[in-house]
C-alpha positions as CSV (number, residue, x, y, z in Angstrom):
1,X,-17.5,-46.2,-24.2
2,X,-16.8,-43.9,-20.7
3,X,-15.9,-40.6,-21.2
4,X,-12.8,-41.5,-19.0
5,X,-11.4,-43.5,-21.5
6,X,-11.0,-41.0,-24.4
7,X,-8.4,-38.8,-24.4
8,X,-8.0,-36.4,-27.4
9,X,-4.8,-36.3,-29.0
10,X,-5.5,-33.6,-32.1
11,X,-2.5,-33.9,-35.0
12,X,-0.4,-30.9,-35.1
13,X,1.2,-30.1,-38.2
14,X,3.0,-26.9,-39.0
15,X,2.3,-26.7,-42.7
16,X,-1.3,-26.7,-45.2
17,X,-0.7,-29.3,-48.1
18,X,-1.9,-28.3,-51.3
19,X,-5.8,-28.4,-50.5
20,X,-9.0,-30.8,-51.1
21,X,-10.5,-28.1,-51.2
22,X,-9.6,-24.4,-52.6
23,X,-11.9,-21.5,-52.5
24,X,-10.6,-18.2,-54.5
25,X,-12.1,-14.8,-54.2
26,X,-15.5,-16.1,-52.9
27,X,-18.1,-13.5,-52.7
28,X,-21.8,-13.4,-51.9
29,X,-24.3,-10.7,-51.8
30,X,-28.2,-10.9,-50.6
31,X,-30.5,-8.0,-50.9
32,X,-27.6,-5.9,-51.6
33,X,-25.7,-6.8,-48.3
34,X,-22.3,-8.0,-48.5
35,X,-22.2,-11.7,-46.9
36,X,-19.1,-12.9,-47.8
37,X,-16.4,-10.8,-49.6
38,X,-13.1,-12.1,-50.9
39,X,-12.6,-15.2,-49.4
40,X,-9.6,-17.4,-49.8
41,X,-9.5,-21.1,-48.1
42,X,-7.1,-24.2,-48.8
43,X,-8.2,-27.1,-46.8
44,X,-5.7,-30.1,-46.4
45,X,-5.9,-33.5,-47.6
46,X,-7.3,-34.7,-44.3
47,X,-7.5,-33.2,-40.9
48,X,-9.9,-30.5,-39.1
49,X,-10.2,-27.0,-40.1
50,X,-12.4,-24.7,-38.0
51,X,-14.0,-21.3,-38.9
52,X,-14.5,-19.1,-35.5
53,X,-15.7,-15.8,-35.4
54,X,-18.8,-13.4,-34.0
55,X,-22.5,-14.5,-34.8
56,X,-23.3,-13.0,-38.5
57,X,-19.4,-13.4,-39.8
58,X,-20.3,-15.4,-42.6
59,X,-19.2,-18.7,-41.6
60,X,-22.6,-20.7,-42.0
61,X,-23.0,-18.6,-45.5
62,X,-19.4,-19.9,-46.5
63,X,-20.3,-23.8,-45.9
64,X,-23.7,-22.9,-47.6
65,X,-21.8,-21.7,-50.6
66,X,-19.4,-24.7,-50.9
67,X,-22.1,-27.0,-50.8
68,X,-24.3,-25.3,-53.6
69,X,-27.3,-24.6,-51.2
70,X,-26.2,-20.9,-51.8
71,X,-26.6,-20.0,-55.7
72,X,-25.9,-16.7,-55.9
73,X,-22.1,-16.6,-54.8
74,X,-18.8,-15.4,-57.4
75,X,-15.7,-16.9,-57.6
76,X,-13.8,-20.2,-58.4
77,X,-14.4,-23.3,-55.8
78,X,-12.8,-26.3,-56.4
79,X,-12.6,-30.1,-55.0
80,X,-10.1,-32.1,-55.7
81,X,-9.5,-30.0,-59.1
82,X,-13.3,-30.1,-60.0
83,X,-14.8,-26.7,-60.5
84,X,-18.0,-27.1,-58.0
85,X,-20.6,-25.1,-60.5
86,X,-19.5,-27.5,-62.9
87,X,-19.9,-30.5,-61.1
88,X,-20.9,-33.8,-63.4
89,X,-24.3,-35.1,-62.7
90,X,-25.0,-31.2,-61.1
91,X,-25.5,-30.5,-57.2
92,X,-27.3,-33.5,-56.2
93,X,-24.0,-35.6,-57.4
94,X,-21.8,-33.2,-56.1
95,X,-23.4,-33.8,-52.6
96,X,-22.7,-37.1,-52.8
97,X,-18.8,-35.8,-52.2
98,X,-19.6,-32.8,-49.8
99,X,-21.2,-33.9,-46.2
100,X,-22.6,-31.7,-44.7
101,X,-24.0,-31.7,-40.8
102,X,-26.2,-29.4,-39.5
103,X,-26.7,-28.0,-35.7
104,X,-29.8,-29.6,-35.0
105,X,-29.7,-33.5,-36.5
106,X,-32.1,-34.4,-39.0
107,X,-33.5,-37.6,-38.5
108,X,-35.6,-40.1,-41.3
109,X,-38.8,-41.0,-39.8
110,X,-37.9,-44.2,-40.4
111,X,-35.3,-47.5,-38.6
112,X,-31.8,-46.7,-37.7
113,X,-30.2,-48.9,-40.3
114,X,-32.3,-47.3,-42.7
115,X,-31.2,-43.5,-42.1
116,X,-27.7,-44.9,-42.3
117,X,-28.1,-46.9,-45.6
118,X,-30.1,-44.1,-47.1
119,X,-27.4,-42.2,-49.5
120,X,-26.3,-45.6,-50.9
121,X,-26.1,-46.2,-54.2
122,X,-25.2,-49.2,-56.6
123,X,-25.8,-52.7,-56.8
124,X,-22.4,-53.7,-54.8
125,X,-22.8,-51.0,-52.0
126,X,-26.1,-51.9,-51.8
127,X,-25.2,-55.5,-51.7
128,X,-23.2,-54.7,-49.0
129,X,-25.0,-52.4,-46.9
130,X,-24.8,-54.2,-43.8
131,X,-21.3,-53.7,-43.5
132,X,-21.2,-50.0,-44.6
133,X,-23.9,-49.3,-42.2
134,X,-21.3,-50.8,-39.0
135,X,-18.1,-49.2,-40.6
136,X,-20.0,-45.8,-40.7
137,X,-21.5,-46.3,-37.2
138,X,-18.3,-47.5,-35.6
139,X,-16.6,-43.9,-37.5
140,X,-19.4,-42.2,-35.4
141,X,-18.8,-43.7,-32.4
142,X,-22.1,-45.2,-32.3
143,X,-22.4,-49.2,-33.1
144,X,-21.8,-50.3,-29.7
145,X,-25.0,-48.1,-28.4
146,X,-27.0,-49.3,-31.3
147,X,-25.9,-53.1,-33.1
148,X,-29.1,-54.5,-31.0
149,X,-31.3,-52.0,-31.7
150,X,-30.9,-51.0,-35.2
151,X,-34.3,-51.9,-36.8
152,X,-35.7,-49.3,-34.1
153,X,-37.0,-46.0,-35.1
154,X,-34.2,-43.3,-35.2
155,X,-36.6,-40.9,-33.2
156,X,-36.2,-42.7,-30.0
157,X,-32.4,-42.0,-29.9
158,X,-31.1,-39.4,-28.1
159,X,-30.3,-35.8,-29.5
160,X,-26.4,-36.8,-29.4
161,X,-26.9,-40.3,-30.6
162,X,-29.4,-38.6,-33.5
163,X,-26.5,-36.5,-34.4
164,X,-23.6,-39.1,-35.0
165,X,-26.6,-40.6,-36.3
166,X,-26.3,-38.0,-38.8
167,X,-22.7,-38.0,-39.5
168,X,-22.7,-42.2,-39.9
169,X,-25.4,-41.6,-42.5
170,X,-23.3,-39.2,-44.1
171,X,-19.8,-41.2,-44.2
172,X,-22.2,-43.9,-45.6
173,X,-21.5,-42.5,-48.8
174,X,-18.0,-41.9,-48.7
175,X,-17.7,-38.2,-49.1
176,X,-14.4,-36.7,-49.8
177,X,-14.9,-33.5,-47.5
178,X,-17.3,-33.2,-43.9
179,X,-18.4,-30.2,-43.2
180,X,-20.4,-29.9,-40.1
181,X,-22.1,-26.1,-38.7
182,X,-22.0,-26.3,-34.9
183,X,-22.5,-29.8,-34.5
184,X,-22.1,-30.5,-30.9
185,X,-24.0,-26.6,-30.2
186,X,-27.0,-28.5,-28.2
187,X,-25.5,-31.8,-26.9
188,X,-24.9,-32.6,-23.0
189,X,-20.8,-32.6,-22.3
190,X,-20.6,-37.1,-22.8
191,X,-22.1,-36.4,-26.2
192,X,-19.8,-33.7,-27.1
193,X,-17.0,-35.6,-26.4
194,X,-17.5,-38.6,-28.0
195,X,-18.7,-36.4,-31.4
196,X,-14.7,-34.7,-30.9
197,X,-13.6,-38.0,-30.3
198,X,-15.0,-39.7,-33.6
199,X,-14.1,-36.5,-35.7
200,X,-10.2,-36.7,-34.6
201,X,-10.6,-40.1,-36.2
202,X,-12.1,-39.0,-39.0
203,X,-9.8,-36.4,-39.8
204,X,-6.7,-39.0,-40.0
205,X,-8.1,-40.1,-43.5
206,X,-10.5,-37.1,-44.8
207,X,-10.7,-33.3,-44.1
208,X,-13.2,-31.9,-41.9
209,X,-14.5,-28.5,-42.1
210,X,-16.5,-27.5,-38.9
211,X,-18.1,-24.2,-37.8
212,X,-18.0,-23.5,-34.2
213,X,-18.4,-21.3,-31.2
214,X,-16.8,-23.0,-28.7
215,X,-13.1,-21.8,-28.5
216,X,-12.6,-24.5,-26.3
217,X,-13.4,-27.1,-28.9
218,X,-11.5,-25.5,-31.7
219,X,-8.4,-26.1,-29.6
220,X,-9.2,-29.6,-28.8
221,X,-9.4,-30.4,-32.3
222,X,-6.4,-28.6,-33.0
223,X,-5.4,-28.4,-36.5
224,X,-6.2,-24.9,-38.3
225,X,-8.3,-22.1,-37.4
226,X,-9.6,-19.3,-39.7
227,X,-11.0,-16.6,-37.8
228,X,-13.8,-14.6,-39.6
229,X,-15.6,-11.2,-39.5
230,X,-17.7,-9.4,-41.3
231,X,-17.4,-11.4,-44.2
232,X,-14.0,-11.5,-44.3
233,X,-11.0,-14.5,-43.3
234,X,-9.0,-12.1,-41.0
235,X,-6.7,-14.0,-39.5
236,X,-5.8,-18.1,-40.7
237,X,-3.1,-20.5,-39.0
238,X,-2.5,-23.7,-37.0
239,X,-5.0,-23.9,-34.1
240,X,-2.1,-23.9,-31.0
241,X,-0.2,-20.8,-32.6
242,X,-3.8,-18.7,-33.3
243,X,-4.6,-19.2,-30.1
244,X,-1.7,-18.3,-28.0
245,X,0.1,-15.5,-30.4
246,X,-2.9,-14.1,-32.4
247,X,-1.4,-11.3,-34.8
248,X,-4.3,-9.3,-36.1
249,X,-6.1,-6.8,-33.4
250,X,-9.5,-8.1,-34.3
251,X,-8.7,-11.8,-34.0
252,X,-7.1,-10.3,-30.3
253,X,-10.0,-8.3,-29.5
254,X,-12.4,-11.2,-30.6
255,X,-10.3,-13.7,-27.9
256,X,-10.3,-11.1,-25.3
257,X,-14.2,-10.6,-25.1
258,X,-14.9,-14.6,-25.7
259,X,-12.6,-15.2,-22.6
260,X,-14.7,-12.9,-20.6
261,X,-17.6,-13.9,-21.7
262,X,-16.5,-17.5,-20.7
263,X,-15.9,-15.6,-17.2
């Protein structure tokens, strides 16, 4: 696939449906520091939402938190209805729903088909794994680089095939929500844009929660943008509108200095 030949086409919709995902009055404390503090977030039944905002805002904390790798946080999160700290079958099952991606890609030292196939669970799926494997690659935009190659060790791909790598071996498993910190952070511009690329497509049929400090990006993906600082959502709404008629003087402040920076 040439980078010439995708062209990013991010949905815009002017309204959040009643949410995947709802976090209410979300707060977390380490050490007697304030992390997160009141936090309120309604994903969608499918598209992107990003989280922007200075280094130290929270936003890694907040994915943390959702996922259960952070203990220690008050408040009620739930998916799809489910209270999270009541998940059945506890955190590891509750995983099983929640992907998450980190920045740098964790690879299995062991074949490509194998890190994809990994999660997989059950007689049938695993009956079938051959075909989830492709359907999960092809969602990552990364069969056609691998179909001949995939009893080779995962190590030898690249850092941006490693990462879709990552996210094919985490659609593997059918989660119901994506969340990905900075995934695209170290990745040459070709890598970045097929990652964008295969998350549009992804977001048609799941919702997608992404960290990132790439403005740029955030507006490619379009859909909805929460600014954060200091802990705190300051400033939520569709990506096009935050971008171009900001309303809070932080959220203006915090464009102004990342444009100049960009300078």
């Amino acid at each position: 696939m040439s980078t010439e030949a995708i062209h990013l086409h991010p949905p815009q919709t002017d309204e959040i449906a009643p949410g995947t995902l709802t976090v209410r009055d979300l707060h977390l404390q380490k050490e007697g520091k304030v992390i997160l503090h009141n936090i309120d977030l309604n994903l969608p039944a499918s598209g992107i939402t990003t989280l922007i905002g200075p280094s130290g805002a929270g936003k890694s904390s907040l994915l943390r938190c959702i996922n259960q790798l952070e203990k220690n946080w008050q408040g009620d999160v739930t998916l799809h209805h489910k209270n999270l700290c009541h998940w059945p079958g506890g955190d590891e099952q509750l995983r099983r729903h929640i992907g998450l991606i980190a920045q740098k890609p964790c690879v299995f030292p062991t074949s490509i088909f194998r890190n994809v196939v990994f999660g997989i669970q059950g007689f049938w799926r695993r009956r079938h794994a051959q075909h989830i494997a492709e359907h999960a690659l092809r969602k990552a935009a990364l069969w056609d680089e691998v179909k001949e190659r995939l009893d080779s060790p995962a190590s030898a791909l690249s850092l941006g095939q490693q990462q879709r790598l990552c996210i094919a071996r985490a659609l593997a498993i059918q989660p119901r929500l994506l969340m990905l910190d900075e995934p695209t952070a170290s990745l040459d511009p070709r890598s970045k844009q097929l990652i964008e690329h295969a998350l549009l497509e992804l977001a048609e049929n799941i919702p997608l929660l992404l960290v990132t400090h790439d403005l740029q990006q955030a507006q490619r993906l379009g859909g909805h943008t929460n600014f954060m600082c200091d802990g705190k959502i300051i400033e939520k709404n569709i990506s096009h509108v935050f971008f171009t008629q900001p309303q809070r003087v932080e959220s203006k402040e915090f464009l102004r200095w990342s444009s100049c920076d960009c300078n």
